[in-house]
N, C-alpha and C positions, 0 to 999 in steps of 0.2 A: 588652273585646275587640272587640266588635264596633262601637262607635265609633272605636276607632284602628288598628284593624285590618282586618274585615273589609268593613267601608264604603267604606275606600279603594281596598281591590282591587278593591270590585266582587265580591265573592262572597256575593251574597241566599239564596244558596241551600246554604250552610254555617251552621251551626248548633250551639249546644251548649246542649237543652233543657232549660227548669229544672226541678225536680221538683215533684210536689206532694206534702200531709205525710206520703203513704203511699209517699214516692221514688219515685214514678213517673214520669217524663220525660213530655211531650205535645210534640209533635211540629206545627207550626202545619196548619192542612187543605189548603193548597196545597201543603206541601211532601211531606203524609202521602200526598198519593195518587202521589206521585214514589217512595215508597221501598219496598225490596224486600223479598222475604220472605228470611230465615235460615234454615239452614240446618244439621245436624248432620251427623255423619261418617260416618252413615249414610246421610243423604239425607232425613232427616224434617223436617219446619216445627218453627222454636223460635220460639215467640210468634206475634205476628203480623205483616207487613211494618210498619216501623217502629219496631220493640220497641226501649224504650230501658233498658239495663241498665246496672252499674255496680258496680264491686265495693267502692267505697269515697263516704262521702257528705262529701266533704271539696269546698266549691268548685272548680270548676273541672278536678275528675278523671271527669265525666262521659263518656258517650260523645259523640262528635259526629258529626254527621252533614256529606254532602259530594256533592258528586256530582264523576265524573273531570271532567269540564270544569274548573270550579274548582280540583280539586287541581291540576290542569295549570296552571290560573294564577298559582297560588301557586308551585308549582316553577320556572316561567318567571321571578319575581318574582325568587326567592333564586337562582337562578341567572344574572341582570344587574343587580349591585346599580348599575350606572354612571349609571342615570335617579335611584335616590334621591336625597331630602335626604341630607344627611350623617349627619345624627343617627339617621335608619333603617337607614342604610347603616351604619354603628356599631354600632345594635341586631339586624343581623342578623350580624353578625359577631360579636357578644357570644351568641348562641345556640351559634354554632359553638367556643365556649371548652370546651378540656375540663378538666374538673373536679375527677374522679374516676376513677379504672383499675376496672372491672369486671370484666377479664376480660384472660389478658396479650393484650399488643397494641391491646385493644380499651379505649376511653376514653369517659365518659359525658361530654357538655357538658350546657350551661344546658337545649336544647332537642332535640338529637339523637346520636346516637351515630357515632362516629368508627372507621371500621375502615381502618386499612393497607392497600392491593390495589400489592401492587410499590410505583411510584415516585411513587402518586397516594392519595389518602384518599377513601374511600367513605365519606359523610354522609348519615347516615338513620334515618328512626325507622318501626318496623311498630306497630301497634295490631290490635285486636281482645277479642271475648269472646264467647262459645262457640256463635255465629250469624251471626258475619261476619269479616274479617279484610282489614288493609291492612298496606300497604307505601309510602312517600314516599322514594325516596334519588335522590342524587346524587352528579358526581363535578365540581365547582364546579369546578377549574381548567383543565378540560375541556367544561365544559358542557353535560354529560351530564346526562341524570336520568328515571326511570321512577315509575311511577305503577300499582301494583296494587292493584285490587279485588277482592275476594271475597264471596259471600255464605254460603259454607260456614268454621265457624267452626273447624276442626280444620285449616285448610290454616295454615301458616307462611308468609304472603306474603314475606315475609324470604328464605327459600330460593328463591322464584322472583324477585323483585326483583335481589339481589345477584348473584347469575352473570349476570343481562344484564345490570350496568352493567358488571362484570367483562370481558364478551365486548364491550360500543361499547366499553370503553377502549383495549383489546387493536384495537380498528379504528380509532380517532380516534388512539390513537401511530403507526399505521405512515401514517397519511395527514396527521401532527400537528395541533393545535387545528382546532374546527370553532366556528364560529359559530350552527350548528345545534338 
């Protein structure tokens, strides 16, 4: 992942920490004093800034780590795929397949989840565990797309995510596509 992926965007500072034999994640030291402290639903410190958890020890189901800049460049990415090679430009369209119905309306692809909004499709995946929480969507044929952070682990970035791609879409139809 990170030689054919995250190298090429340029994101040094996305991460997905390996563990050691006690599953512990380590975090490298330049990026540990980058990362925030979590947070509970009451307001209390879970762990310490950094803490990396993980509810299943299967490769690559880790947490990863990010900061908004980069996720901003990774959304800017998947949302002009016109600079790709071909074949990335394929594999990012092979993420957006979907694959399985979770939910009516709602459809699971390779890499993100697919929700119907009127005449557009909102593509997006939230993450979290019970000290932080995100949100990545977009609305691709529009060129929309939001980016939420959280460090409190009880919020549903998803609920704040989706009604603002909901409400640019609702602004970018009456003023049609933006480039933006």
């Amino acid at each position: 992942m990170r030689q054919q992926l995250l190298r090429p965007l340029g994101l040094a500072s996305t991460i997905i920490p390996r563990r050691d034999a006690h599953s512990v994640g380590r975090l490298p030291p330049a990026l540990m004093t980058r990362a925030v402290q979590g947070y509970a639903g009451d307001g209390k410190p879970i762990g310490r800034p950094g803490n990396v958890q993980g509810y299943y020890r299967w490769p690559g189901t880790e947490q990863m780590f990010s900061s908004a800049r980069e996720l901003a460049t990774f959304l800017t990415w998947q949302l002009d795929t016109s600079t790709h090679d071909p074949v990335v430009a394929q594999a990012v369209a092979l993420t957006r397949r979907p694959v399985a119905q979770i939910r009516p309306k709602v459809m699971q692809a390779h890499a993100w989840e697919l929700h119907p909004a009127g005449a557009e499709t909102v593509v997006g995946k939230n993450g979290g565990l019970n000290n932080a929480s995100s949100f990545v969507g977009m609305i691709p044929t529009l060129r929309l797309g939001v980016v939420i952070l959280s460090n409190q682990g009880d919020v549903n970035a998803w609920d704040i995510g989706y009604p603002i791609l909901h409400r640019l879409a609702e602004g970018a139809g009456s003023e049609g596509k933006r480039d933006e």
